[in-house]
C-alpha positions in Angstrom: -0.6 26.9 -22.5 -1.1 23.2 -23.1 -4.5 21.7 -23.6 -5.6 18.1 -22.3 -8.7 16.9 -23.9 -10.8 14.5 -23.1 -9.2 12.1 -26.1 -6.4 11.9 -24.3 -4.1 8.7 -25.0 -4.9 7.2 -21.6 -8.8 7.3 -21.7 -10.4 4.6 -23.4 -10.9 5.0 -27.3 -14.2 6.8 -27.9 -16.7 5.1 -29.6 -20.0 6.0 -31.0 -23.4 6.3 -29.7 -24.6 2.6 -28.6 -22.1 1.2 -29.7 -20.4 -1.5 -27.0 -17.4 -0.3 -25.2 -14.0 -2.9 -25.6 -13.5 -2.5 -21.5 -16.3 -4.1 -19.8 -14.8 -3.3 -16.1 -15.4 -1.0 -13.0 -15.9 2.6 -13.8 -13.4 4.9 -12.2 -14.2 8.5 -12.0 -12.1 10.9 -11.0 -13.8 14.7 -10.5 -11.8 17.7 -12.3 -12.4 21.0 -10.8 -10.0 24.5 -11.5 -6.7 24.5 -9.6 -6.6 20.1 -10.4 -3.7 19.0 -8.5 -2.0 17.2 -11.7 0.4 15.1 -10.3 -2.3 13.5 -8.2 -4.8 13.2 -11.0 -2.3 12.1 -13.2 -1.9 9.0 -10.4 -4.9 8.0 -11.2 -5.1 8.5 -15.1 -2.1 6.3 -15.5 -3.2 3.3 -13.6 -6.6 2.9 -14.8 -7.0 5.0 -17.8 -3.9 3.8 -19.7 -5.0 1.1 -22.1 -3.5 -2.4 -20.9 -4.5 -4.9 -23.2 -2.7 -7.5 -21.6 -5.2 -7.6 -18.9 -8.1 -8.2 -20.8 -11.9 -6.7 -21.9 -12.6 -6.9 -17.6 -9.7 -3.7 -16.9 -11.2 -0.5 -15.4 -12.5 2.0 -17.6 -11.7 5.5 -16.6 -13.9 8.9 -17.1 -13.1 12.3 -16.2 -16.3 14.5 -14.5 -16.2 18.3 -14.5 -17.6 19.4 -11.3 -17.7 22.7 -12.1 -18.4 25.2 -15.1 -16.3 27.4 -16.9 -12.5 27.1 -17.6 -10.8 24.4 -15.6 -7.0 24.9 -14.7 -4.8 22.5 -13.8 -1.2 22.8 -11.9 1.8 23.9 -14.5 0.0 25.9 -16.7 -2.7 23.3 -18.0 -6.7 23.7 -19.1 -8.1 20.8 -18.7 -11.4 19.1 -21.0 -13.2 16.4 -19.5 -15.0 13.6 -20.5 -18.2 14.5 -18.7 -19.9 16.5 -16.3 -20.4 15.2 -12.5 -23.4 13.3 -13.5 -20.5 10.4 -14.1 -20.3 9.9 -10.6 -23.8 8.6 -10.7 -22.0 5.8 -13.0 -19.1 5.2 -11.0 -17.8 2.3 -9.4 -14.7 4.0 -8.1 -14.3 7.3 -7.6 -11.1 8.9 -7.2 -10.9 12.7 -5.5 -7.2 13.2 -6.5 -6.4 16.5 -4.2 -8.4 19.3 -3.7 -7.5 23.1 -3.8 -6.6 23.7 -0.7 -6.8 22.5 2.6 -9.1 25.9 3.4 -11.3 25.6 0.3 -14.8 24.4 1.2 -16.0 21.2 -0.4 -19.4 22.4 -2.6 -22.4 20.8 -0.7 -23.3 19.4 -4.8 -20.3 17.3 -4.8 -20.4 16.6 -1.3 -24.0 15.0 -1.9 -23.1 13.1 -5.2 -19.7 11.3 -3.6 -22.8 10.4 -0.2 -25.2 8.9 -2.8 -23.0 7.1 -4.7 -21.1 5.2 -1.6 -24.7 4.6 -0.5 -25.5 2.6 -3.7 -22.0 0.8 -3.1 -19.2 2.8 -4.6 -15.8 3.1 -3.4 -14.4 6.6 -2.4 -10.8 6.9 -2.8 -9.3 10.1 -1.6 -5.3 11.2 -2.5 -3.5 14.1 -0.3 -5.9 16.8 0.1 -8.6 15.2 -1.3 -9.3 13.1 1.9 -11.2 17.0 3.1 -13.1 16.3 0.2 -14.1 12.7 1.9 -14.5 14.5 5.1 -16.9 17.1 4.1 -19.3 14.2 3.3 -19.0 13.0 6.8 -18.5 9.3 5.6 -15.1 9.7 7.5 -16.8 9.9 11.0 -16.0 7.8 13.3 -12.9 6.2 10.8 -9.4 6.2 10.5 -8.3 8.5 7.9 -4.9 9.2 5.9 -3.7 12.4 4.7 -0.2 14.1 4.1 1.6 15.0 7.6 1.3 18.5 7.0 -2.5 18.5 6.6 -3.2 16.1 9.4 -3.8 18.6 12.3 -6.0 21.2 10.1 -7.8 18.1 9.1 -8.3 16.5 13.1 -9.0 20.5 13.7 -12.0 20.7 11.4 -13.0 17.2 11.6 -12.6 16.0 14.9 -14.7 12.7 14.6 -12.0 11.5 12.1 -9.3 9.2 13.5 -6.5 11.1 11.4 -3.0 9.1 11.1 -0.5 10.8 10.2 2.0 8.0 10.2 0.2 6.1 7.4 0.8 5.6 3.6 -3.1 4.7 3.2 -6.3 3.2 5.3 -9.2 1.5 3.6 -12.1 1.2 5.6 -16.2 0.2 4.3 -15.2 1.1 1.0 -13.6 4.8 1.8 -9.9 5.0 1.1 -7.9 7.8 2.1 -3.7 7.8 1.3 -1.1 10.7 2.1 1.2 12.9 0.3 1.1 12.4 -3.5 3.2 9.3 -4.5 1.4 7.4 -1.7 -1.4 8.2 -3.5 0.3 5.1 -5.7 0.5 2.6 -3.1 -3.5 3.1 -2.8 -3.8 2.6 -6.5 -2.3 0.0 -6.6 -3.7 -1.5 -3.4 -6.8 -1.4 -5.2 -5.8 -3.2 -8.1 -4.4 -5.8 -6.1 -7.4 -6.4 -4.7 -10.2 -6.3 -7.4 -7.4 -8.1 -10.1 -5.1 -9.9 -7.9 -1.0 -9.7 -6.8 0.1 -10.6 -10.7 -2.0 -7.5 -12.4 -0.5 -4.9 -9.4 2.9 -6.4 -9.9 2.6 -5.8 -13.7 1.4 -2.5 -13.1 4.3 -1.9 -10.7 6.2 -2.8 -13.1 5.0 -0.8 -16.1 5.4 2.7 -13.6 9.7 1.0 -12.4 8.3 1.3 -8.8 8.2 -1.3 -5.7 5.3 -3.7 -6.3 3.6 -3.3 -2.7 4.4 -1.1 -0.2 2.0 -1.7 3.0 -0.7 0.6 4.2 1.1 0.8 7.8 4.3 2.0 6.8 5.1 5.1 7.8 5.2 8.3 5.6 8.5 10.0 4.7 8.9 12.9 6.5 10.3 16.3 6.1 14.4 16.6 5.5 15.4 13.1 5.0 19.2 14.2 4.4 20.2 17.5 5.5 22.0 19.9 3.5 25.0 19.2 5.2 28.0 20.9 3.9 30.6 18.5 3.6 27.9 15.4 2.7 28.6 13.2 5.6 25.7 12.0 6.9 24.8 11.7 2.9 28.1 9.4 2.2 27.6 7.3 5.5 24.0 6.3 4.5 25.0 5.4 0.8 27.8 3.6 2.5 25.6 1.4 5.0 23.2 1.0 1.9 25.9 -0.5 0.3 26.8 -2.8 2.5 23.9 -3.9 4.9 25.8 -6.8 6.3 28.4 -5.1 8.0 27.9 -4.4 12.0 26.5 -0.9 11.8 26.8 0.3 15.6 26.3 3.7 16.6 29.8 3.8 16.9 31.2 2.7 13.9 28.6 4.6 12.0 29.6 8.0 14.3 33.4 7.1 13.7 32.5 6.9 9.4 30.8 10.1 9.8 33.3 11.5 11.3 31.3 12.9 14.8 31.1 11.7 18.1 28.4 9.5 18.6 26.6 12.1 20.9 26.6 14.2 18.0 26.4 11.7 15.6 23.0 10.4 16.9 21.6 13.6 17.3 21.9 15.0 13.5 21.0 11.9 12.5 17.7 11.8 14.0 17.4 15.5 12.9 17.9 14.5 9.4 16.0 11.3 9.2 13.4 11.6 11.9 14.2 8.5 13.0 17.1 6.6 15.0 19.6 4.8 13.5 18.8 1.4 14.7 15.4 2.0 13.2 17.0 3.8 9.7 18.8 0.4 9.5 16.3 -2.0 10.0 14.0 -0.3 7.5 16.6 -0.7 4.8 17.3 -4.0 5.4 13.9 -4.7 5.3 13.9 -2.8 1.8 17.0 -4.9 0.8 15.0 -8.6 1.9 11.9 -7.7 -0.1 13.8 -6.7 -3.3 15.8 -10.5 -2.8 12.6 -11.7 -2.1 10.2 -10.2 -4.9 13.4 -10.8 -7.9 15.4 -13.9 -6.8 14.9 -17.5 -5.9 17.7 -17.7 -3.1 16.9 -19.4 -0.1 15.3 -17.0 2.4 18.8 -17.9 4.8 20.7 -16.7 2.1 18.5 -13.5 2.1 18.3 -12.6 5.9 22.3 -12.6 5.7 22.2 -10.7 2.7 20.1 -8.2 3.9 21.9 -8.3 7.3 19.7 -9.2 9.7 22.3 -12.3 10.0 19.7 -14.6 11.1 15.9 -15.7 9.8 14.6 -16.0 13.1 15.7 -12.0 13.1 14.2 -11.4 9.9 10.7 -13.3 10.6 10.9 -11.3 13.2 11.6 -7.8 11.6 8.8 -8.7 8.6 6.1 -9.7 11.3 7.3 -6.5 13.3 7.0 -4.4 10.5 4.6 -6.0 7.5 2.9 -8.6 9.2 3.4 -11.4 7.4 6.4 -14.1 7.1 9.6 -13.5 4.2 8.0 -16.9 2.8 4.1 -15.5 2.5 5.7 -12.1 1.2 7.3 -13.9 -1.3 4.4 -16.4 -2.2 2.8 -13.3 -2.8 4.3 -10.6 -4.2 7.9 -13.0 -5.8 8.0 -13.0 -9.7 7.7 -16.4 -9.6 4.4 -16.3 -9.4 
């Protein structure tokens, strides 16, 4: 068994009684209970508990707060020592629920009243998976939009029907409650939230630092089930490495059907099986992936990158990007290109 204390390399240094800290930032708490979903806290450890000197004395500060006595197990075979008990969360300027045991579990009416009272003194709440039926239990979700992972969505409209549930979402912020979906969207909210307290340059470098895409929107839609199926002879597998490949080729139902080897009857209807989505749709979304990479890591002319990507034309690519991100190429990359 593996032990994870609380001096951890990616909480701050301790320090002694009275003596000042070196981070003089937000306080993000993130509660630990038995059966911690690791992946999910882990999320949150990396991104602001992992010392980043670069960014200066102002970076977030990051605590861990038992919520709960006794032994605390985490996922994979893990105990788990924390820096505190859930009197942190009276400290807290962030607090981070990163899952929760189980969809069925009830939320302890202690924690439940701890997470009310500190969004009423001004706190954020930011929820990952599951833990958004920790956010509902406190009833701060009433009457907002709420994220979650697809498969939890229903139990969670079910039990909570004043929440406006999407399903389709990565994350939704609203009067400081954030909720995100399955675990690796839990990310994008991290990193939404560093965007916004330190600015585009500090998310980018965080980005960066974890070799994932710098900004991926709120609105875009989660990943579901069975992206690829397990197709025997890999053809719907090899056709969309091949269209990945080369985006500014004329991709018709047709041709793609005729690569795959199926008639476009067929064709259409295993791909929307495997992908959940048509393939006009499939296309534009990885074009759209293509234009933000040229975007976000080159300087070429945003011409040059609508025919890169495909899309042939940049009155078809302002229109995909307003479509789809709601914002021009040229404000996407004034925001989120290296060059800044």
């Amino acid at each position: 068994m593996t032990l994870i204390d609380k001096n951890t390399p990616s909480a701050p240094p301790a320090r002694a009684p009275g003596a000042p800290s070196a981070l003089t930032g937000p306080l993000v708490v993130a509660p630990v209970y038995d059966g911690l979903c690791t992946f999910e806290f882990a999320i949150a450890a990396e991104i602001f508990g992992l010392a980043r000197p670069e960014m200066g004395p102002g970076w977030y500060r990051f605590r861990s707060a038992a919520i709960e006595p006794g032994v605390l197990r985490a996922h994979g075979g893990l105990q788990v020592t924390s820096d505190g008990g859930p009197e942190l969360l009276e400290e807290a300027d962030l607090i981070v629920m990163a899952g929760w045991k189980g969809a069925d579990v009830p939320v302890p009416e202690a924690l439940a009243e701890r997470l009310r009272a500190a969004w009423a003194r001004g706190a954020r709440l930011a929820s990952i998976c599951s833990g958004a039926f920790v956010l509902a239990a406190t009833g701060l979700l009433d009457g907002r939009r709420a994220a979650t992972h697809w498969r939890y969505a229903e139990r969670l409209k079910a039990r909570h029907p004043a929440i406006d549930v999407d399903a389709q979402v990565l994350y939704v912020e609203e009067d400081r409650v954030l909720t995100s979906a399955g675990s690796a969207a839990g990310i994008d909210l991290m990193l939404h939230l560093v965007r916004g307290d330190f600015g585009v340059e500090a998310a980018n470098s965080v980005a960066r630092r974890l070799v994932m895409p710098a900004h991926r929107s709120g609105g875009q839609a989660q990943f579901i089930e069975r992206p690829v199926p397990a197709d025997r002879d890999h053809r719907l597998a090899h056709l969309l490495e091949r269209v990945r490949a080369d985006l500014r080729a004329n991709w018709t139902v047709e041709r793609m059907a005729a690569a795959a080897a199926m008639s476009p009857r067929t064709f259409l209807r295993r791909f929307t099986e495997a992908t959940a989505q048509p393939p006009g749709e499939w296309l534009v979304a990885e074009r759209l992936a293509e234009a933000r990479r040229l975007l976000e890591a080159s300087a070429l002319p945003v011409e040059r990158v609508a025919a890169e990507a495909g899309f042939g034309s940049v009155q078809a690519l302002r229109h995909h990007f307003q479509a789809r991100l709601g914002l021009s190429p040229r404000d996407y990359r004034a925001s989120f290109g290296k060059s800044r």
